[in-house]
MINUMAR-955819 format. One record per residue (C-alpha): z negated, x negated, y; residue in one letter. Coordinates in nm, 4 decimals. Layout:
<rs>
<r pz="Z" px="X" py="Y" rest="a"/>
...
</rs>
This chain:
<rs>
<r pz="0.0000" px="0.0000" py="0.0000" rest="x"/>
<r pz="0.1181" px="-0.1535" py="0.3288" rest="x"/>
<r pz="-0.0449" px="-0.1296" py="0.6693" rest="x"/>
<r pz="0.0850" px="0.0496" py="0.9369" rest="x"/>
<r pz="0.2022" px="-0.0758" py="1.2926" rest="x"/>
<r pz="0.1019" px="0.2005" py="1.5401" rest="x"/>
<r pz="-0.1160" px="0.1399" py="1.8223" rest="x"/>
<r pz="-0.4121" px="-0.0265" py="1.7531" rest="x"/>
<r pz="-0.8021" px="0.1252" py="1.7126" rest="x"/>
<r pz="-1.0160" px="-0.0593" py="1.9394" rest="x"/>
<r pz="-1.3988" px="-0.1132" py="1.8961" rest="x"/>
<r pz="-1.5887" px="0.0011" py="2.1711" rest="x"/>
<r pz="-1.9334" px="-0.0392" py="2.3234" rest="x"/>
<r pz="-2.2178" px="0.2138" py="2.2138" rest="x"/>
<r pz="-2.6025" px="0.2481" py="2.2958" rest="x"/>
<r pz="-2.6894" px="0.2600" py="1.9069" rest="x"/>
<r pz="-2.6875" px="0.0136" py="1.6145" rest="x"/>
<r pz="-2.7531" px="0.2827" py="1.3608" rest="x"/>
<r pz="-2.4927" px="0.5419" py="1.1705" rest="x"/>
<r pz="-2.3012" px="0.7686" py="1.3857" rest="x"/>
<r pz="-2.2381" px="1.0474" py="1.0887" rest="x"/>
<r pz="-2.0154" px="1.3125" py="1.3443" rest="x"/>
<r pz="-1.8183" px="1.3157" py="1.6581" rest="x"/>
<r pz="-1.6851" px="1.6844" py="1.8189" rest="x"/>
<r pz="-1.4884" px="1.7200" py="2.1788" rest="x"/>
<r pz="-1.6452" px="1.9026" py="2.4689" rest="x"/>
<r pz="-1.5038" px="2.0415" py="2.7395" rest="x"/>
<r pz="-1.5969" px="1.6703" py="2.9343" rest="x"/>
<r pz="-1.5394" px="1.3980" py="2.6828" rest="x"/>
<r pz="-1.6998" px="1.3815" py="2.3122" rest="x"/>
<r pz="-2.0321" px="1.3979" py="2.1611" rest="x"/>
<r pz="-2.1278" px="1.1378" py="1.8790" rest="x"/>
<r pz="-2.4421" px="1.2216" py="1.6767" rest="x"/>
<r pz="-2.6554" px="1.0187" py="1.3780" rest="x"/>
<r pz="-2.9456" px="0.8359" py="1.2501" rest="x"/>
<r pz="-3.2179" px="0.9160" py="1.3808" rest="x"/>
<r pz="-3.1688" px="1.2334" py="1.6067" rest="x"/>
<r pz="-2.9238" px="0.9796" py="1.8155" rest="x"/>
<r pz="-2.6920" px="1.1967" py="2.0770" rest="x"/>
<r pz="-2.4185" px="0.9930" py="2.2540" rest="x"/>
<r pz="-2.1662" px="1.1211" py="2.5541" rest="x"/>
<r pz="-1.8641" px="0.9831" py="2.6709" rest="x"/>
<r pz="-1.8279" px="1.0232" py="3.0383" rest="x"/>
<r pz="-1.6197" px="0.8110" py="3.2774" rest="x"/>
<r pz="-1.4734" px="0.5899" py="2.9843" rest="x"/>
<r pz="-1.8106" px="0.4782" py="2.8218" rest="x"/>
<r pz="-2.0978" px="0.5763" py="2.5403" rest="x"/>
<r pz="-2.3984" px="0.7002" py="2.6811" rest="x"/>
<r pz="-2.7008" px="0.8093" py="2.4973" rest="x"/>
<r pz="-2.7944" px="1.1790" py="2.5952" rest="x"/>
<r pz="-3.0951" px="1.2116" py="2.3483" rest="x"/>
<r pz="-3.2670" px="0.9232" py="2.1583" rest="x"/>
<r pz="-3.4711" px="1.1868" py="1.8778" rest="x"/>
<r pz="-3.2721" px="1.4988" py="1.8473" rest="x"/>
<r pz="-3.3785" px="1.8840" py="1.8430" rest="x"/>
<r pz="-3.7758" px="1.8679" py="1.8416" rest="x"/>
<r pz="-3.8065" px="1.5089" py="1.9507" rest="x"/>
<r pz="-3.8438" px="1.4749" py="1.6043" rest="x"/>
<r pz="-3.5715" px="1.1980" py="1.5312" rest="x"/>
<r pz="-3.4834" px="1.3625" py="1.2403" rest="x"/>
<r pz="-3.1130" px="1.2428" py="1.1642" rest="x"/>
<r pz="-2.8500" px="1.4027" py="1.2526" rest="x"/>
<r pz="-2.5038" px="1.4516" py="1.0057" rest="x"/>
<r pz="-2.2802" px="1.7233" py="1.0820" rest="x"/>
<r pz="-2.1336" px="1.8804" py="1.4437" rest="x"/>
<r pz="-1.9221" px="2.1322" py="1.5845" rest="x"/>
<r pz="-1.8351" px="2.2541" py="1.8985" rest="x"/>
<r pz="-1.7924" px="2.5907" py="2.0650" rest="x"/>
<r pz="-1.4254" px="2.7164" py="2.0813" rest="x"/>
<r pz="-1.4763" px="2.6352" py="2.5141" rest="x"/>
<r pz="-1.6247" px="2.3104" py="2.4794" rest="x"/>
<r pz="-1.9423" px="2.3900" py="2.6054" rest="x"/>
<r pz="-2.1603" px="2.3262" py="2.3455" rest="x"/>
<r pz="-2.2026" px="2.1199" py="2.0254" rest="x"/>
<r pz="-2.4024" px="2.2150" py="1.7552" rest="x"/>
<r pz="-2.5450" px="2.0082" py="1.5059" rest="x"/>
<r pz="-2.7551" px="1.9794" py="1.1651" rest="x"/>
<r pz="-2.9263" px="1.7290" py="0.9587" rest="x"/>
<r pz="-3.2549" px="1.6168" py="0.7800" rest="x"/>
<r pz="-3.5858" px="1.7971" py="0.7529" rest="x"/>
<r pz="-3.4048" px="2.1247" py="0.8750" rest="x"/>
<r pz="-3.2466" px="1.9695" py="1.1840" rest="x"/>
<r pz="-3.0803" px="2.2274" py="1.3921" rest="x"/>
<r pz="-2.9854" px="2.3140" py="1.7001" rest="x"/>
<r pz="-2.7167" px="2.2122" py="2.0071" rest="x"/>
<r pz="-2.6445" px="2.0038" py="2.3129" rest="x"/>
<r pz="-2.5672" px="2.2149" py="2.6404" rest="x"/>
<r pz="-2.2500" px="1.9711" py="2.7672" rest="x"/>
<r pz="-2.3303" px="2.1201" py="3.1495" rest="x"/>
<r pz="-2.6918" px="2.1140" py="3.1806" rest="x"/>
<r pz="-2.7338" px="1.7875" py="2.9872" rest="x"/>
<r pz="-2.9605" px="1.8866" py="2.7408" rest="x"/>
<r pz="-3.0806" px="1.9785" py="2.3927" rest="x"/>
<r pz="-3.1844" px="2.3014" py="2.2893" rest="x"/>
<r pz="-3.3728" px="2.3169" py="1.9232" rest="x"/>
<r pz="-3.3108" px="2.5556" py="1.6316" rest="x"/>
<r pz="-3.4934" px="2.3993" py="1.3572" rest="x"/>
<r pz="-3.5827" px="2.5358" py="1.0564" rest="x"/>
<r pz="-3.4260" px="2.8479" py="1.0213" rest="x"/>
<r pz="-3.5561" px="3.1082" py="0.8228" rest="x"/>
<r pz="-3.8319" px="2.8559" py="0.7066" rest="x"/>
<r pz="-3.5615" px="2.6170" py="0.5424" rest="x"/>
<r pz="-3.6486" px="2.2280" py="0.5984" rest="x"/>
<r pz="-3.4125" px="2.0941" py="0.3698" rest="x"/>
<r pz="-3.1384" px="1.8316" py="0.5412" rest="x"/>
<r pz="-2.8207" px="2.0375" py="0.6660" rest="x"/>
<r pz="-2.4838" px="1.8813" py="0.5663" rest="x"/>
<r pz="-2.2380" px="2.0978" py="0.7224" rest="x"/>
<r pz="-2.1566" px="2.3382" py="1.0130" rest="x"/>
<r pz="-1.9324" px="2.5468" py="1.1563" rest="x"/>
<r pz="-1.8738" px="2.7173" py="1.4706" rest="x"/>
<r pz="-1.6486" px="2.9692" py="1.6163" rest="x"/>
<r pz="-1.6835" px="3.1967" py="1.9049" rest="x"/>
<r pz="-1.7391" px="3.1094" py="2.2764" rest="x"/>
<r pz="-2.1030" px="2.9372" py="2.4452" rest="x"/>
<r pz="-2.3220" px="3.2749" py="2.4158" rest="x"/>
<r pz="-2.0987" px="3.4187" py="2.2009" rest="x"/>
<r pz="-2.1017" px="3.1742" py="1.9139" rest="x"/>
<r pz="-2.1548" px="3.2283" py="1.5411" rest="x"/>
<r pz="-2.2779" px="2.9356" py="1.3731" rest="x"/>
<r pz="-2.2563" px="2.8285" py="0.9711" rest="x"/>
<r pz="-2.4819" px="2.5823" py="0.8626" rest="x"/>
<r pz="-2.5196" px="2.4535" py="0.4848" rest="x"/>
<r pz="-2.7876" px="2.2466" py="0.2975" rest="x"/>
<r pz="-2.7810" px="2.0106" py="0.0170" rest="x"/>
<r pz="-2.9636" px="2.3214" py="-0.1678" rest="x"/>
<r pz="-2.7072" px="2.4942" py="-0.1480" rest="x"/>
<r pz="-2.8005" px="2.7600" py="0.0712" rest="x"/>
<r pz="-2.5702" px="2.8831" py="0.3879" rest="x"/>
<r pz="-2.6799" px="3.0596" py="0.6766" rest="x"/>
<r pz="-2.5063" px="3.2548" py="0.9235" rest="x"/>
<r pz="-2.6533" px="3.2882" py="1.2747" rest="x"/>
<r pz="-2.5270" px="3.5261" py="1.5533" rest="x"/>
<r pz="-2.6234" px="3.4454" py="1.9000" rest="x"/>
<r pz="-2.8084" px="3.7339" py="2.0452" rest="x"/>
<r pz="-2.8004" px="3.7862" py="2.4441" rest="x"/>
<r pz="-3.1264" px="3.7026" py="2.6862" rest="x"/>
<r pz="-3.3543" px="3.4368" py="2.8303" rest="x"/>
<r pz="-3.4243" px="3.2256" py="2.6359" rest="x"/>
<r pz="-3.1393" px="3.2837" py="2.3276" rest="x"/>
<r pz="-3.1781" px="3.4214" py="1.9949" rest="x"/>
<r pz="-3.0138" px="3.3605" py="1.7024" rest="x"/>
<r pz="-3.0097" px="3.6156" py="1.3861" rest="x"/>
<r pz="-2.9809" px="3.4541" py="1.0676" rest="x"/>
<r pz="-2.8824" px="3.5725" py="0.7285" rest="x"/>
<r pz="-2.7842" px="3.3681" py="0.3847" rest="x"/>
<r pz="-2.4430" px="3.3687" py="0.3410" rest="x"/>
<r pz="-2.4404" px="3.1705" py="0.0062" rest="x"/>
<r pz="-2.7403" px="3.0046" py="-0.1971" rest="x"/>
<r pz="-2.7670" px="2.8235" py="-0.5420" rest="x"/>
<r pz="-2.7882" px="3.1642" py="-0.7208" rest="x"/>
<r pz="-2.4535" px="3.2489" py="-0.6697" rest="x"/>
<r pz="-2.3388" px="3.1771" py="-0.9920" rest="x"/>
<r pz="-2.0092" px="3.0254" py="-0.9981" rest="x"/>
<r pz="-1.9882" px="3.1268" py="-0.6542" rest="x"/>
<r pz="-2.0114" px="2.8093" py="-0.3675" rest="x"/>
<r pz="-2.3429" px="2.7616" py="-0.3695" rest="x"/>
<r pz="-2.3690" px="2.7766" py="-0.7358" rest="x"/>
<r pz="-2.5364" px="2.4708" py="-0.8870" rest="x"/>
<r pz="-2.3487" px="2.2617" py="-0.5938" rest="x"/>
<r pz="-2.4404" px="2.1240" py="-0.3112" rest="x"/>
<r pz="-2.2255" px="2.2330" py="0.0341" rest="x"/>
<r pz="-2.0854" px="1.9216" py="0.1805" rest="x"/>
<r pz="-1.8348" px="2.0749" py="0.4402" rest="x"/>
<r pz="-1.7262" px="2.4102" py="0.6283" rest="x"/>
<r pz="-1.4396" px="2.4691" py="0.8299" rest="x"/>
<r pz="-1.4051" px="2.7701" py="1.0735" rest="x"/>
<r pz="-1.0756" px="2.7535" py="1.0357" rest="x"/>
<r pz="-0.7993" px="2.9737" py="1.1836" rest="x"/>
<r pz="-0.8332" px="3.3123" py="0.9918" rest="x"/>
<r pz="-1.2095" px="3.2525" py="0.7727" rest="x"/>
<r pz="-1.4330" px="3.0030" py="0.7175" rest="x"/>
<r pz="-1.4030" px="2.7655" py="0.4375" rest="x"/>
<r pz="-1.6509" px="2.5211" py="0.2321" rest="x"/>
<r pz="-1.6323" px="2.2447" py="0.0053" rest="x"/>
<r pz="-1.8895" px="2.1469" py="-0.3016" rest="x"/>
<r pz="-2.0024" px="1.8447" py="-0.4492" rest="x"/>
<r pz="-1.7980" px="1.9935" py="-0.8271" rest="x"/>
<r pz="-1.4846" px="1.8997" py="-0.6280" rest="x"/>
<r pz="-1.4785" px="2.3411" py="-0.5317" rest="x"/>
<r pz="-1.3124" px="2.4827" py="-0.1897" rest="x"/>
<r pz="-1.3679" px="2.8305" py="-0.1037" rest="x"/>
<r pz="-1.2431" px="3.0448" py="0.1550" rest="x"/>
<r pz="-1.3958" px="3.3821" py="0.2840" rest="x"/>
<r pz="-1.1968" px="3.7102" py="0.1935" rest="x"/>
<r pz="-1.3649" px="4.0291" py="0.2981" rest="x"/>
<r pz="-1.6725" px="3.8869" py="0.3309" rest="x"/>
<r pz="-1.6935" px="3.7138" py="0.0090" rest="x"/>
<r pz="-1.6620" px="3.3218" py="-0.1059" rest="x"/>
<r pz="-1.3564" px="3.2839" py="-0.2930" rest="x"/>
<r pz="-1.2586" px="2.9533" py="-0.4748" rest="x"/>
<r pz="-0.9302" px="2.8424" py="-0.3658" rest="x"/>
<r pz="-0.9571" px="2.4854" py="-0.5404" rest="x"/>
<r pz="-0.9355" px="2.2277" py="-0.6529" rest="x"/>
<r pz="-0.9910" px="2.1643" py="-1.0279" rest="x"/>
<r pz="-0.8354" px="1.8094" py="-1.0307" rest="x"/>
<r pz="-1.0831" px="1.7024" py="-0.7845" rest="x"/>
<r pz="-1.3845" px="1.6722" py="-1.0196" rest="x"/>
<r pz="-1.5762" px="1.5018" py="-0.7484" rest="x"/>
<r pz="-1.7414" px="1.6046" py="-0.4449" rest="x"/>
<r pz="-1.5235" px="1.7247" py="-0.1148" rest="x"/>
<r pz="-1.7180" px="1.5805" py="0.2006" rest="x"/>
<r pz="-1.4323" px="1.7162" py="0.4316" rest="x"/>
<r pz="-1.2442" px="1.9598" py="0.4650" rest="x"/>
<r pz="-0.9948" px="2.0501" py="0.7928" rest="x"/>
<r pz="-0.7744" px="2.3929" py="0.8181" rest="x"/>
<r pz="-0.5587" px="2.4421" py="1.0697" rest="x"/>
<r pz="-0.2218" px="2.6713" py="1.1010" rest="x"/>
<r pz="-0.0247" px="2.4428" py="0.9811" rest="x"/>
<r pz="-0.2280" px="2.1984" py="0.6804" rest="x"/>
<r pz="-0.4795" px="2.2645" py="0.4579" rest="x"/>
<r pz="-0.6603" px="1.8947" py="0.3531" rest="x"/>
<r pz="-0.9316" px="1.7668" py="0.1307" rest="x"/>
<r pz="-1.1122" px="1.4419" py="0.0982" rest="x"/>
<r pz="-1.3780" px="1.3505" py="-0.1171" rest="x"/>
<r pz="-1.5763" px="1.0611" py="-0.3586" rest="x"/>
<r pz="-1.2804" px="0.9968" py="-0.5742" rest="x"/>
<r pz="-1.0684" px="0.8332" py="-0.3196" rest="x"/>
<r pz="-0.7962" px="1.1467" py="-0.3345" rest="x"/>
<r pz="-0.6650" px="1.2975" py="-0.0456" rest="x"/>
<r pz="-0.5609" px="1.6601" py="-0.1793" rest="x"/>
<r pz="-0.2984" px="1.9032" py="0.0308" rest="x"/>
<r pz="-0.2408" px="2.2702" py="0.0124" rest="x"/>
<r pz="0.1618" px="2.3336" py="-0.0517" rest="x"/>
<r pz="0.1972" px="2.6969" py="-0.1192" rest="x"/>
<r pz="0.0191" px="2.7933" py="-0.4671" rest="x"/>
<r pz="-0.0856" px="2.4298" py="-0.5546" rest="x"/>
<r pz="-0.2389" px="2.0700" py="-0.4274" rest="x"/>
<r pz="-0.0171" px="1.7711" py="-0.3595" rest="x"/>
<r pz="-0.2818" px="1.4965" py="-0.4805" rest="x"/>
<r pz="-0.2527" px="1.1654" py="-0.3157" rest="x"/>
<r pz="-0.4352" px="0.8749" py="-0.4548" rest="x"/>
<r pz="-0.5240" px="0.7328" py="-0.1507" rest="x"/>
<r pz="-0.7984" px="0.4507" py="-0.1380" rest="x"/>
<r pz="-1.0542" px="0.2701" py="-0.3580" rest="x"/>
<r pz="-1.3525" px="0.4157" py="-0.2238" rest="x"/>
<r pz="-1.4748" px="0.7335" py="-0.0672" rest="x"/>
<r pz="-1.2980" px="0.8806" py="0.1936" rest="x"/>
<r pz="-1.5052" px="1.0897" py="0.4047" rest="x"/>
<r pz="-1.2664" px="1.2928" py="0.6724" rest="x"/>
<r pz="-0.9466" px="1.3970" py="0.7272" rest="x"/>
<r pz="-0.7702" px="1.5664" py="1.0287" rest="x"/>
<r pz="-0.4466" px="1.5810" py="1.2345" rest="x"/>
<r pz="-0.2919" px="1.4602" py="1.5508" rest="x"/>
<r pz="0.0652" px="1.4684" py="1.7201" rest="x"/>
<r pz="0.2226" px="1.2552" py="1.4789" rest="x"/>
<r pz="0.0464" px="1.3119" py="1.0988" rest="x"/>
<r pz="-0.2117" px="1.3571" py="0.8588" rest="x"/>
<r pz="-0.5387" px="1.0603" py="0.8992" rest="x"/>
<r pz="-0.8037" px="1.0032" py="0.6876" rest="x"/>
<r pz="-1.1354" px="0.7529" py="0.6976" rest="x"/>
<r pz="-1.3458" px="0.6279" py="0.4536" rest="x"/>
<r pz="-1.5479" px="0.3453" py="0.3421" rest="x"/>
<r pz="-1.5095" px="0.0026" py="0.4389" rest="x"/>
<r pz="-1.3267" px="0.0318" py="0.7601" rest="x"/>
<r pz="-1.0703" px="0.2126" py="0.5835" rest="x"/>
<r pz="-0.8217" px="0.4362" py="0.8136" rest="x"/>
<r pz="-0.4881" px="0.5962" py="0.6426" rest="x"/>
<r pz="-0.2008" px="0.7658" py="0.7577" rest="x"/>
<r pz="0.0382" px="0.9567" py="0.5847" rest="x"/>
<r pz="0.3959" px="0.8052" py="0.6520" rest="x"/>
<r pz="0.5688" px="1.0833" py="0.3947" rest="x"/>
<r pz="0.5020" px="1.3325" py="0.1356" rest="x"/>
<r pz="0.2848" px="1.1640" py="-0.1111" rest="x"/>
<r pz="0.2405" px="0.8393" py="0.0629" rest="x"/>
<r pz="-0.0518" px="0.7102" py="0.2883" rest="x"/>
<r pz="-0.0115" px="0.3768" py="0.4424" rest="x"/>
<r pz="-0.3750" px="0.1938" py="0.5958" rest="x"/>
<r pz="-0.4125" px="0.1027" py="0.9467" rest="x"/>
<r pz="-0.5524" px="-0.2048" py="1.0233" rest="x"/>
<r pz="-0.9140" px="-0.1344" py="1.1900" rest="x"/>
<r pz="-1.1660" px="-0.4474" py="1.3283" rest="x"/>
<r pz="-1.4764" px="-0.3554" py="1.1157" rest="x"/>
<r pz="-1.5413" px="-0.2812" py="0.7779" rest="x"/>
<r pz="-1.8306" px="-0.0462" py="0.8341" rest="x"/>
<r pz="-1.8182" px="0.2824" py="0.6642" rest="x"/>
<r pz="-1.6300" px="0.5509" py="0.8670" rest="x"/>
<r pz="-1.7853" px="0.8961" py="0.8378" rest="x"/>
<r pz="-1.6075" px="1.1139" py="1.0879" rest="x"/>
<r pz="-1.2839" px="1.1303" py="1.3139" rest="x"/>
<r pz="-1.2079" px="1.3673" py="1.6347" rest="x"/>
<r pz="-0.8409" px="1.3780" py="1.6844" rest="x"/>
<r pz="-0.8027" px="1.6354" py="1.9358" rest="x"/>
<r pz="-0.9166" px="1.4492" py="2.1827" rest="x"/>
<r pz="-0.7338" px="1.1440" py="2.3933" rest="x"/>
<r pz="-0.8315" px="0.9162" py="2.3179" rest="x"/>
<r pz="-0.8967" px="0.9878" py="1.9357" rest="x"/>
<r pz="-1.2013" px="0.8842" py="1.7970" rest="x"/>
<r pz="-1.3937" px="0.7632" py="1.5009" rest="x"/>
<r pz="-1.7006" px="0.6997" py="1.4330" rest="x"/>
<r pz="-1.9136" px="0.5172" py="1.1612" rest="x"/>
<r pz="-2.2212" px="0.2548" py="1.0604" rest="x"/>
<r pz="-2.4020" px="0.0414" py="1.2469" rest="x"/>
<r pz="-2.3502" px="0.2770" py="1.5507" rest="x"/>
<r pz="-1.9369" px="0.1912" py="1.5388" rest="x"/>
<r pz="-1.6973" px="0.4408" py="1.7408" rest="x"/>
<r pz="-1.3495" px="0.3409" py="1.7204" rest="x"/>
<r pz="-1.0751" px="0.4508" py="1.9395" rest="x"/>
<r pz="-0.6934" px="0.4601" py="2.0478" rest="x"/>
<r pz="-0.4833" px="0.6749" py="2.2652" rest="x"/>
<r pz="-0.3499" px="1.0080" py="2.1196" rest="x"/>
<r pz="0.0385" px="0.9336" py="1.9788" rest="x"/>
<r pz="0.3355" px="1.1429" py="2.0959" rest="x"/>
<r pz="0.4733" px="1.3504" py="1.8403" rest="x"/>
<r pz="0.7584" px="1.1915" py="1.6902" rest="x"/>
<r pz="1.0992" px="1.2349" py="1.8464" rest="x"/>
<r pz="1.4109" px="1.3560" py="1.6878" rest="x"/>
<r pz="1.2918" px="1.7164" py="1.5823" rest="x"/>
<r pz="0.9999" px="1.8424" py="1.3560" rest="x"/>
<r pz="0.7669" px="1.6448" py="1.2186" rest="x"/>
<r pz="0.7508" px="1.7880" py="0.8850" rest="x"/>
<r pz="0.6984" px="1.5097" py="0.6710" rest="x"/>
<r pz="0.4029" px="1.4537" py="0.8423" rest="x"/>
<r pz="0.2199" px="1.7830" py="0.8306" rest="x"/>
<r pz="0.4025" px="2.1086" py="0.8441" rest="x"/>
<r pz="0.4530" px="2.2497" py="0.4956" rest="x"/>
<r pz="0.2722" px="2.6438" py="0.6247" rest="x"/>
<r pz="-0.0385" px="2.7146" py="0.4685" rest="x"/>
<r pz="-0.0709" px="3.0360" py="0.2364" rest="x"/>
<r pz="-0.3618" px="3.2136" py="0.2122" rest="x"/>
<r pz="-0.3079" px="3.4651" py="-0.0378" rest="x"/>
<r pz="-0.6608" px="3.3914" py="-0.2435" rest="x"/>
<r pz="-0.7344" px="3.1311" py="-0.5346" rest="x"/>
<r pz="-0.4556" px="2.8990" py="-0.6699" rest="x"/>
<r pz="-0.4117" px="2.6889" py="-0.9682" rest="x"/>
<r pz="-0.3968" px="2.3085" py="-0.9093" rest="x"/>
<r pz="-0.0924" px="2.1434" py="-1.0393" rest="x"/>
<r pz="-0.2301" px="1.7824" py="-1.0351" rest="x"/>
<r pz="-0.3146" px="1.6158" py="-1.3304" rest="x"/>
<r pz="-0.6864" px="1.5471" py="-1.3516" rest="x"/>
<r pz="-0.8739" px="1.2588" py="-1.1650" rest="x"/>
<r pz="-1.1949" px="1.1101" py="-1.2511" rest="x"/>
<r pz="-1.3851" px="0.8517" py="-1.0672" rest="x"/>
<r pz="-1.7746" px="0.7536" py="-1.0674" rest="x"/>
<r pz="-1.7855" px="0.6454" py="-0.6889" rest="x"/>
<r pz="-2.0114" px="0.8673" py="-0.5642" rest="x"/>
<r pz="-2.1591" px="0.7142" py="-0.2814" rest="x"/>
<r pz="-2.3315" px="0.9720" py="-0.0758" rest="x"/>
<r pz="-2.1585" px="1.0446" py="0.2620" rest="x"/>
<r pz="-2.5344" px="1.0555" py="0.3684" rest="x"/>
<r pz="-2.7230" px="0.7175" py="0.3425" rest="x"/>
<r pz="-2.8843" px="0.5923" py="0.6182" rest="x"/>
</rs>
């Protein structure tokens, strides 16, 4: 596998030595969040750190984010029931820990809806989900119910741990640690995938155009109509995946950044570290990455290539008519480093 000769990923300056597990895009810049309740800003072209110990003061750390459809907020989860969100205007944290009594560490969230407006998903190595609705008034509310737990049977929290949701474009959808994606129809988890997998997901990203997977066993998996293109993509983990103007990009351990050049094939782009890379933000310019030992990489956002669509890159529609049978033959591979470690 070759490397690629885009423009370059820089290593930038941040406020932190310790693992930056999630980056989102605000409304003014990007927030960064990790070990040890660690909340960084960009503003003006630099890392800041907005909040040294997370919701509570509690520096409880900090692995999943996402942001309000308007920017305005970014919501985040992690250990010892970790929950709440950073208020991009008024510069500050506001804490929802604990939900419903649960002090287990949240992996995953999702958010759709508008500041005020939002509903939030949040999941739990225990596998239990929550839904919370924002209710109006001074101070905020949030209603919570369980939208999943680990006696769901076969269903996505059962037996499994949750390691990602999407809010994707039409429903939500989650990923398990048995290699499972699921999608919401009428209210209900469906599994939509993806029985070659046979690993845990950690990412998942959903968009009108791509359905993607990443996970432990190295595999970047597709959605193309009824079945998964499986691309065996790196040596290690890979830990998430996303799109900008000009493909398909995943990150994973060791410093390791792909792109997909054509159906099938992923080429790796050089990076200047080889610390783990947990998370990437691509719709922002300029995209972002971040990883261990506090690292945030970054580059300006491509132009979408010329000469007409860009369909080798991404564009194959997504169909969302329910469950579908892999056609990949089966992986297996006994790298299961947890997205997770400190």
């Amino acid at each position: 596998m070759g490397e690629s000769s885009e423009s370059k990923w820089a290593e930038v300056s941040t406020p932190v030595s310790s693992t930056l597990y999630a980056v989102e895009r605000t409304r003014s810049g990007a927030v960064a969040v990790g070990s040890g309740g660690n909340i960084l800003v960009r503003r003006d072209g630099g890392w800041t750190t907005a909040d040294a110990d997370g919701p509570g003061d509690a520096g409880n750390s900090l692995y999943a984010a996402a942001s309000t459809d308007d920017g305005k907020r970014v919501w985040f989860g992690g250990s010892s029931g970790a929950l709440g969100y950073y208020d991009v205007a008024a510069d500050e944290v506001v804490d929802y820990s604990a939900p419903e009594g649960i002090t287990g560490s949240w992996k995953a969230i999702a958010v759709a809806g508008t500041a005020g407006r939002e509903k939030v998903l949040v999941a739990n190595g225990s596998a239990e989900v929550l839904s919370g609705t924002i209710s109006g008034g001074k101070p905020e509310t949030v209603d919570w119910v369980y939208a999943a737990s680990s006696d769901d049977g076969d269903g996505l929290g059962g037996g499994s741990s949750v390691h990602s949701i999407e809010a994707g474009p039409d429903a939500p959808y989650a990923t398990n640690s048995s290699g499972g994606l699921f999608h919401v129809v009428d209210g209900q988890w469906v599994h939509t995938g993806i029985e070659a997998a046979e690993s845990t997901i950690y990412d998942v990203h959903v968009d009108e155009q791509v359905t993607l997977a990443v996970g432990a066993n190295g595999y970047v998996y597709r959605r193309v109509d009824s079945s998964w293109e499986a691309s065996d993509v790196a040596s290690g983990p890979l830990y998430g995946v996303g799109r900008d103007p000009k493909g398909l990009v995943a990150v994973g351990a060791s410093g390791r950044l792909f792109r997909r050049v054509a159906p099938g094939q992923w080429t790796r782009v050089q990076t200047p570290m080889d610390e783990p890379l947990r998370d990437l933000e691509l719709a922002t310019d300029p995209e972002l990455v971040v990883g261990g030992s506090g690292t945030i990489l970054e580059r300006p956002t491509p132009e979408k290539k010329s000469g007409g669509s860009n369909r080798d890159a991404d564009s194959t529609p997504n169909s969302s008519s329910g469950p579908s049978k892999s056609s990949t033959p089966q992986q297996s591979n006994t790298n299961e480093e947890s997205r997770y470690n400190e």
